[in-house]
Structure formats: structure tokens, C-alpha cells
Residue frames as qw, qx, qy, qz and C-alpha x, y, z in Angstrom:
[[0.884, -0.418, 0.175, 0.114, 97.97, 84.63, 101.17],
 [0.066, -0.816, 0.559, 0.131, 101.60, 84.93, 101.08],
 [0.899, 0.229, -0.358, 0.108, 103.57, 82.21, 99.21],
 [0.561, -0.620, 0.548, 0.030, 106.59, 80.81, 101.77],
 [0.673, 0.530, -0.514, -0.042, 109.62, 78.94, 100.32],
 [0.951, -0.240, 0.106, 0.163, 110.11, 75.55, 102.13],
 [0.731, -0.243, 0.469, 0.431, 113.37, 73.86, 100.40],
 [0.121, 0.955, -0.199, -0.186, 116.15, 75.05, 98.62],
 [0.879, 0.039, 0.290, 0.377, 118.45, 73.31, 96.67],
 [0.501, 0.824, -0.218, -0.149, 121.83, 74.84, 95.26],
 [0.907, 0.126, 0.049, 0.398, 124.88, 73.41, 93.18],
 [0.087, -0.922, 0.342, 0.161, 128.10, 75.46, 93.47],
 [0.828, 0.448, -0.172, 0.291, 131.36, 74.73, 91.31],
 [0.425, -0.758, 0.457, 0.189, 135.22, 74.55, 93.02],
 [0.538, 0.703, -0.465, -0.006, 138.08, 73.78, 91.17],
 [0.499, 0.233, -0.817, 0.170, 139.76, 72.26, 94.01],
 [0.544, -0.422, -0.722, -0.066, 138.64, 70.57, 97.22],
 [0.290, -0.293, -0.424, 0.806, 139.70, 73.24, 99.39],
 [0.391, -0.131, -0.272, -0.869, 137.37, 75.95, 97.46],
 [0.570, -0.320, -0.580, -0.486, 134.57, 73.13, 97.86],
 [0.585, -0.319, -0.698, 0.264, 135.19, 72.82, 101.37],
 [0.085, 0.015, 0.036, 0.996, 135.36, 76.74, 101.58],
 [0.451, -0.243, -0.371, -0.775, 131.77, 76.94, 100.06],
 [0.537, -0.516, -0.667, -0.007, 130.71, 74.13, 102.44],
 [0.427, -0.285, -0.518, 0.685, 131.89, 76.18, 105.57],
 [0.261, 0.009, -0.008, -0.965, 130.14, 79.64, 104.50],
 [0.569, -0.396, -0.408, -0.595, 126.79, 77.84, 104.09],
 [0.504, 0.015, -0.812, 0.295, 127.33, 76.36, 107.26],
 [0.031, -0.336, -0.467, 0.817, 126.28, 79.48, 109.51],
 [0.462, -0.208, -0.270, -0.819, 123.30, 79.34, 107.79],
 [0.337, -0.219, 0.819, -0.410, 121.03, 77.80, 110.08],
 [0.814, 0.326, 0.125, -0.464, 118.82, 76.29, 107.53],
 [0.364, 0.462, -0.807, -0.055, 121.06, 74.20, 106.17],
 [0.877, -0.250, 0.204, -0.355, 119.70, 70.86, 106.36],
 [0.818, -0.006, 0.388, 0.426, 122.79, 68.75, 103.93],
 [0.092, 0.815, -0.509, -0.261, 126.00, 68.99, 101.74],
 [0.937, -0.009, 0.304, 0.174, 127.55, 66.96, 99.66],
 [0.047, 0.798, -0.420, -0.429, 130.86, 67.59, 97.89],
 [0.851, 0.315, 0.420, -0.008, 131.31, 65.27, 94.34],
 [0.214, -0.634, 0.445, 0.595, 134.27, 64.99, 92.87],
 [0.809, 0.412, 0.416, 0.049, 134.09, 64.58, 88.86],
 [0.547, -0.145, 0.595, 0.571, 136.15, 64.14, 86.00],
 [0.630, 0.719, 0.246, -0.161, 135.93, 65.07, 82.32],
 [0.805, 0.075, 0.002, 0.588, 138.80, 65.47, 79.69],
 [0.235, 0.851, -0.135, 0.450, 139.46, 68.76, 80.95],
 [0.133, 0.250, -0.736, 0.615, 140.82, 67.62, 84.83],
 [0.355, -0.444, -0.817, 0.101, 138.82, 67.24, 87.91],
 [0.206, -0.360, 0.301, -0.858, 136.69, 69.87, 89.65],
 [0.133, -0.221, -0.860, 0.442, 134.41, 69.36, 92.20],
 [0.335, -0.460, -0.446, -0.691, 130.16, 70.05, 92.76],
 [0.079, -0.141, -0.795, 0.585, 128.64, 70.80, 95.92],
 [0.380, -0.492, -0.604, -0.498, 125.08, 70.54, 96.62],
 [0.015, 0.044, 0.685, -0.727, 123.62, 72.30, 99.42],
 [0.309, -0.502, -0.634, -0.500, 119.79, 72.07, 100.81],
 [0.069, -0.150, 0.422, -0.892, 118.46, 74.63, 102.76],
 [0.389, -0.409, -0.798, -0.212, 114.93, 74.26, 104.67],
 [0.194, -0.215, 0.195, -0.937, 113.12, 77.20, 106.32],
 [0.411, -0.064, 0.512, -0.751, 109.89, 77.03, 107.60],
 [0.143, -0.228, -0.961, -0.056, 107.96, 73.34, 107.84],
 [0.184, -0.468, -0.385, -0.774, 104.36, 73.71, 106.98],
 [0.512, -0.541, -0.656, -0.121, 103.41, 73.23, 110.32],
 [0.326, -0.456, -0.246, 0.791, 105.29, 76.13, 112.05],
 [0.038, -0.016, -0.175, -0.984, 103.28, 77.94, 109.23],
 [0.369, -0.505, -0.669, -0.401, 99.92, 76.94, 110.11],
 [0.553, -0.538, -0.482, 0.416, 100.66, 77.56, 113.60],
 [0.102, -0.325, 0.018, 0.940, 101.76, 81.63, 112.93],
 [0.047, 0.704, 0.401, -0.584, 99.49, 83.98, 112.88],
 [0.659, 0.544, 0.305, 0.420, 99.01, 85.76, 109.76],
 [0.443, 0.240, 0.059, 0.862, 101.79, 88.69, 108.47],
 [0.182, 0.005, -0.013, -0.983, 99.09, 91.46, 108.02],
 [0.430, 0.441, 0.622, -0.484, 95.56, 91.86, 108.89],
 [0.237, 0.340, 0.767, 0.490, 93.86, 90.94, 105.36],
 [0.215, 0.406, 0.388, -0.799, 91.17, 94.07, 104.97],
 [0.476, 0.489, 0.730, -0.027, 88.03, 93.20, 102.93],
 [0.218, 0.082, 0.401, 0.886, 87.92, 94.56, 99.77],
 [0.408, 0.384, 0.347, -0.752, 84.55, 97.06, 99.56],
 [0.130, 0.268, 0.859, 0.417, 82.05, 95.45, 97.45],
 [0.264, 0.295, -0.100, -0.913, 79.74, 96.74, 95.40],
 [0.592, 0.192, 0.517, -0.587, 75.79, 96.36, 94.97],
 [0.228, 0.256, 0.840, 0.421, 75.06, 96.49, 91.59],
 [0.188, 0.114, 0.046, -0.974, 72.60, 98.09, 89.91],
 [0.406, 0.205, 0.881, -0.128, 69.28, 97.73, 89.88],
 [0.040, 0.129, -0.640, -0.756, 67.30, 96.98, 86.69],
 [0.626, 0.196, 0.562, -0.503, 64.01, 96.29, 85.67],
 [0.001, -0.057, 0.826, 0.560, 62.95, 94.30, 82.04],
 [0.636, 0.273, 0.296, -0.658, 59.83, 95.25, 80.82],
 [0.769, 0.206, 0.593, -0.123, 57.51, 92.63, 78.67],
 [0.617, 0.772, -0.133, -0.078, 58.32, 94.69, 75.47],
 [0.937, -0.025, 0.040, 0.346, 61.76, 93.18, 76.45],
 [0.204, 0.769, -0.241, 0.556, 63.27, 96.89, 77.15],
 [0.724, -0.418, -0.434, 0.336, 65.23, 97.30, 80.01],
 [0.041, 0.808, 0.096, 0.579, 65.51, 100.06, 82.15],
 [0.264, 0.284, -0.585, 0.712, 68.02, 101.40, 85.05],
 [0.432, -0.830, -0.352, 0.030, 66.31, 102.54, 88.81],
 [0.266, 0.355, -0.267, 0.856, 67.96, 105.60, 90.03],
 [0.478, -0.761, -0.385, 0.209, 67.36, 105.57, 93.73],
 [0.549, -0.724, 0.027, 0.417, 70.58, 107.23, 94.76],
 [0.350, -0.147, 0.500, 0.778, 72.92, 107.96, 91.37],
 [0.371, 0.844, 0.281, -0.267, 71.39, 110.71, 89.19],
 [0.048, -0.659, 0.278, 0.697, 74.06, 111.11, 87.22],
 [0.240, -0.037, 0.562, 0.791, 72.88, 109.64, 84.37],
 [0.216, 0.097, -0.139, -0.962, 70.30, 110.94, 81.95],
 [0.646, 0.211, 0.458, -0.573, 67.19, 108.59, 82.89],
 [0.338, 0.483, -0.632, -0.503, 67.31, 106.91, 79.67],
 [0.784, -0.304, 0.512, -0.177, 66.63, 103.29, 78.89],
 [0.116, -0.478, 0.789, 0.368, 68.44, 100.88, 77.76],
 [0.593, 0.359, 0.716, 0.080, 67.46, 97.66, 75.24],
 [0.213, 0.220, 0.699, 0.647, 66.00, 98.06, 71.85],
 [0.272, 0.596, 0.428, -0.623, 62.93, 101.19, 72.25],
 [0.383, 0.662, -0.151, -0.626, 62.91, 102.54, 68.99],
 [0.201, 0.247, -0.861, -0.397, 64.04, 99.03, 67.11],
 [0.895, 0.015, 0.132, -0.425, 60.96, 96.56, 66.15],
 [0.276, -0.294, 0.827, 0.391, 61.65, 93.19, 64.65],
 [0.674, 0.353, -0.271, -0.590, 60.46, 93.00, 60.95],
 [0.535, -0.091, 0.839, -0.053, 59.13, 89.34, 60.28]]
């Protein structure tokens, strides 16, 4: 599943209020654009000015309602192999259909346990 970005929040810096009113008008002809605020502040270097814009694309319910992007295509799974465990507590492949290996078996044949 595809991730979607809802809401968007940026802050943009202007020196003066024309610049900040500059930045508001370019985000304007975005049609997501949902608000703006321009905030003048102080500090002891002079005054500049912060604008906050918040954008807002697709609401989750015009994405539940579309269709998905791309047809999802099952990944091929795979059987497994089958084993058997004999009482001596060896185990030992089946080769119905794969011969490539060398019939062997697996577990502990040739180890006892000394008690």
C-alpha cells in the first residue's frame, strides 16, 4: 500500500511585509492551500516577518473511495520441503521432484549420545 501525504505545514521567512505577502500570493495558486498566516516579530536585530502556510491534499475518504494505483500481483509462494523424522531422531529430505541434491540425510547418523 502506498503511503499518501494528507497535511502540510510550511514556515517561510520575509524581511518585509511585501516579501511575506509575495510568498502568500505564490502559494495561493496552489489549490491545496487550506490557510496563511503572516506574523510579524521582533528581536534586537529589527522586525521580519513568518508565514505559515497549510496545504491539504487528499482527505482519507476520497482515498478509500479510489481505486487502487496498480494492480498488486501476488507474490509466488513456495511449498516447502518435505521431510520426514525418523524414531532414531534422524531426519531425512523426500525428493519427489528436485534431484539435485545427493539423497543424503540430514540430523545426527553417525553421532550417538555417550551417557
Amino acid at each position: 500500500m502506498a503511503v499518501k501525504e494528507l497535511n502540510t505545514k510550511e514556515q517561510h521567512y520575509a524581511d518585509t511585509r511585501e516579501e511575506a505577502e509575495k510568498v502568500v500570493e505564490e502559494a495561493k495558486e496552489d489549490i491545496y492551500l487550506t490557510s496563511f498566516k503572516i506574523s510579524e516579530k521582533h528581536n534586537k536585530y529589527g522586525t521580519y516577518f513568518l508565514v505559515d502556510l497549510a496545504f491539504s491534499y487528499d482527505t482519507p475518504r476520497e482515498i478509500m473511495e479510489s481505486g487502487p494505483s496498480k494492480k498488486e500481483e501476488p507474490e509466488e509462494q513456495h511449498e516447502g520441503v518435505e521431510y520426514s523424522i525418523g524414531t532414531d531422531g534422524t531426519v531425512s529430505v523426500n525428493h519427489d521432484e528436485d534431484e539435485d541434491f545427493d539423497g543424503s540425510q540430514i540430523g545426527n547418523d553417525d553421532e550417538e549420545d555417550e551417557q
